[in-house]
C-alpha positions in Angstrom: -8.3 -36.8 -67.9 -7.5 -40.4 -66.3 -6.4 -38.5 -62.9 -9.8 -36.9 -62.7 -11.6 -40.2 -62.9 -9.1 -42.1 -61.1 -10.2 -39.6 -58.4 -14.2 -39.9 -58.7 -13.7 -43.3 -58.9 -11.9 -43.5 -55.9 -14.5 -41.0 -54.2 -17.4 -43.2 -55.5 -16.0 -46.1 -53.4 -14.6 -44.4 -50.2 -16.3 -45.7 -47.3 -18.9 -43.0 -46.2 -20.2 -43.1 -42.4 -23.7 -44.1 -41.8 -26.3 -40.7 -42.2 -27.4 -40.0 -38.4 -31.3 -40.6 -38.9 -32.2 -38.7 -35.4 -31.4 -35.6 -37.1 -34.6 -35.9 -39.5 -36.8 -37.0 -37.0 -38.1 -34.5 -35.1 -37.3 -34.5 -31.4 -39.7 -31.8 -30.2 -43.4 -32.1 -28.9 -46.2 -30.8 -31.5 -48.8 -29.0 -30.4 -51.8 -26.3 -31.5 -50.3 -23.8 -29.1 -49.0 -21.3 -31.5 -52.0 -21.7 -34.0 -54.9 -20.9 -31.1 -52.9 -18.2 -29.5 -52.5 -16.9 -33.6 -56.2 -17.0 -34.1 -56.8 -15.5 -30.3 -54.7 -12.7 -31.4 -55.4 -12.1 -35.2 -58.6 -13.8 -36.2 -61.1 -13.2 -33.0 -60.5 -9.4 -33.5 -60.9 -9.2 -37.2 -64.3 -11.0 -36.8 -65.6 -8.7 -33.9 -64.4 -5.8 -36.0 -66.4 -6.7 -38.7 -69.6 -7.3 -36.9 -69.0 -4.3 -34.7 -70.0 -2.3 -38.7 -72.3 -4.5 -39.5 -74.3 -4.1 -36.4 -74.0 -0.2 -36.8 -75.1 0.1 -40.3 -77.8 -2.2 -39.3 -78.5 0.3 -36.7 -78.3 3.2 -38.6 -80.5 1.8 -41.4 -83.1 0.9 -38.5 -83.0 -2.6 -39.0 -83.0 -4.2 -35.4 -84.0 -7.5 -36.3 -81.1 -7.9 -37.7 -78.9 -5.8 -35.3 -80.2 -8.6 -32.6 -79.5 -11.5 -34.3 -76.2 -10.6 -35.5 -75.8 -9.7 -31.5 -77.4 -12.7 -30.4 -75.5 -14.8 -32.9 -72.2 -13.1 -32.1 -72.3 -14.2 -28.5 -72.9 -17.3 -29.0 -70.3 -17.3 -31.4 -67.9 -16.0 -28.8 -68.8 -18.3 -26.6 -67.8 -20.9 -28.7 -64.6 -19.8 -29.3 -63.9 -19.0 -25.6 -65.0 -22.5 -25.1 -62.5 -24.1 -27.7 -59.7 -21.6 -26.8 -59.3 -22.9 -23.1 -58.8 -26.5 -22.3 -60.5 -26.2 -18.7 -63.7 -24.7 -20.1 -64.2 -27.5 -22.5 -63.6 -30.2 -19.2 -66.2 -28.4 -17.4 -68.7 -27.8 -20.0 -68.9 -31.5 -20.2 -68.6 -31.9 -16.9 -71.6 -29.9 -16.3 -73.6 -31.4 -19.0 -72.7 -34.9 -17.4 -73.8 -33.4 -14.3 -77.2 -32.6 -15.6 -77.8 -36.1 -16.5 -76.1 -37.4 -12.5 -73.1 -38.3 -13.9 -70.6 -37.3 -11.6 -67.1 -37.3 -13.9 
């Protein structure tokens, strides 16, 4: 029984190299890439689905007002996602915007 805690003991006090801490950090670049090209892929066309039936029930039932403002609302609900999808769109949206104002960015 002495042997075995000679041995701990004598484990407990061996010198132990210093834990390399550039393994925890992380060495890599983070970015939204993978999530906006997810939701592109995934999320966009589970939304148009979904308005593609409610626009034809609304349709069916006869109900145009509401078959144009879902439409109308969808577009510009598209657009805003086109928008915040691409990085050059958003720069010359505001650079447009700007421009509207003579503001020549």
């Amino acid at each position: 029984m002495s042997a075995i805690a000679s041995t701990v003991v004598a484990l407990a006090n061996a010198a132990h190299p210093a834990p390399d801490i550039s393994i925890v950090a992380q060495e890599t670049q983070v970015s939204t890439g993978g999530l906006r090209k997810w939701i592109e892929d995934n999320i966009v066309f589970t939304i148009l689905v979904v308005i593609a039936c409610v626009v034809l029930t609304g349709g069916l039932r006869g109900n145009l007002s509401k078959v144009f403002t879902v439409g109308g609302l969808t577009l510009v609900g598209l657009a805003f996602v086109g928008i915040a999808t691409s990085e050059t769109a958003a720069k010359g949206l505001g650079n447009w915007v700007l421009g509207l104002f003579g503001i020549n960015a």
